[in-house]
C-alpha positions as CSV (number, residue, x, y, z in Angstrom):
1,X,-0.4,-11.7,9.5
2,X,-3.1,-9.4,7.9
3,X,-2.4,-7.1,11.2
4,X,1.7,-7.1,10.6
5,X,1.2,-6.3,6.5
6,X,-1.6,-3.6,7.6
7,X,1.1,-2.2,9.9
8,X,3.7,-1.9,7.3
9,X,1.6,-0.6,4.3
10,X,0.6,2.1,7.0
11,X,4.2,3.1,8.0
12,X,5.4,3.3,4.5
13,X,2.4,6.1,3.3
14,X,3.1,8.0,6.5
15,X,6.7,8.3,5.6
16,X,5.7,8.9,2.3
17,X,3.0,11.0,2.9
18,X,4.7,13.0,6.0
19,X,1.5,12.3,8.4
20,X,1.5,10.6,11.5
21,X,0.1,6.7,11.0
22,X,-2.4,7.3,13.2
23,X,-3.9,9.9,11.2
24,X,-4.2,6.9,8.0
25,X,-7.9,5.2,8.3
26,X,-7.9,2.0,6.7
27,X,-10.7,3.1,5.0
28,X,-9.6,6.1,3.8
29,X,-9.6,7.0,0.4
30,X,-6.3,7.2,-1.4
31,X,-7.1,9.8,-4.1
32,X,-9.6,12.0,-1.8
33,X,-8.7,11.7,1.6
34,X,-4.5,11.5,1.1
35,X,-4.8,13.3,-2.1
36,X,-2.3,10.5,-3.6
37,X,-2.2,11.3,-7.7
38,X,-1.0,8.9,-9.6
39,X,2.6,10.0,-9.5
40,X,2.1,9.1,-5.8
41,X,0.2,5.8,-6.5
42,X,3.5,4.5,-8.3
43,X,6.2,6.0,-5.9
44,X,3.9,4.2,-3.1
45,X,3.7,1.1,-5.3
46,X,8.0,1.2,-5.4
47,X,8.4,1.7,-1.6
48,X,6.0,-0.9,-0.8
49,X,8.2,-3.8,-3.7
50,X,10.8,-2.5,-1.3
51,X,9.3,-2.8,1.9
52,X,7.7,-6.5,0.8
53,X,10.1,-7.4,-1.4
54,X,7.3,-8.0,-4.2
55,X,6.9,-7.2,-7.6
56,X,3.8,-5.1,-8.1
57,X,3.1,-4.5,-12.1
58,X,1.6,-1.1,-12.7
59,X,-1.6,-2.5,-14.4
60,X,-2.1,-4.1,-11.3
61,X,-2.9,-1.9,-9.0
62,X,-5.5,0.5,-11.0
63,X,-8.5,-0.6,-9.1
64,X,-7.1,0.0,-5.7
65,X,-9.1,2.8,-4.2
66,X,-8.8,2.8,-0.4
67,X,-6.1,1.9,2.4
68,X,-7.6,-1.1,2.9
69,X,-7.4,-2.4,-0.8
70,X,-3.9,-2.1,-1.0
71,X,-3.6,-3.6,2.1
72,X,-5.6,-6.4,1.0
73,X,-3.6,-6.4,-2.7
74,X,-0.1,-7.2,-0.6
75,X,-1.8,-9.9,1.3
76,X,-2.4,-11.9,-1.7
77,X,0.7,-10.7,-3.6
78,X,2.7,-12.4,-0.7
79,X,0.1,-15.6,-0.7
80,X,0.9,-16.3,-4.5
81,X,4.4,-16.1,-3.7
82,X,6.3,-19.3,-3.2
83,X,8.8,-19.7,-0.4
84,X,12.4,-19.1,-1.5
């Protein structure tokens, strides 16, 4: 499952970001190696609610610093959620 969220948090910042998905380390930093501001943070935060169907508060996602922590952020996010 980790694989499959990793996947889709990586094909939504290389839309977003116009860069091949490849070219997004999952340890790369989101403010210095994709030079995301936090303009992008937020429109990243919307397209991934979309793309997960989750509801991601602002507040909680200020401590997410690489690739990796967000993917690890939607993994629990969909964990806490209860099956419809």
């Amino acid at each position: 499952m980790v694989q499959e969220i990793q996947h889709r948090v990586l094909t939504v910042m290389s839309e977003m970001l116009h860069v091949r998905e490849i070219e997004i380390s999952v340890e790369a930093s989101l403010r210095d190696d994709l030079q995301m501001d936090s303009l992008k943070m937020m429109t990243l935060m919307i397209l991934l609610e979309d793309e997960f169907q989750q509801t991601i508060p602002p507040e909680e996602v200020t401590g997410l610093q690489t690739v990796n922590d967000v993917v690890g952020f939607i993994e629990k996010k969909i964990s806490e959620t209860p099956p419809p």
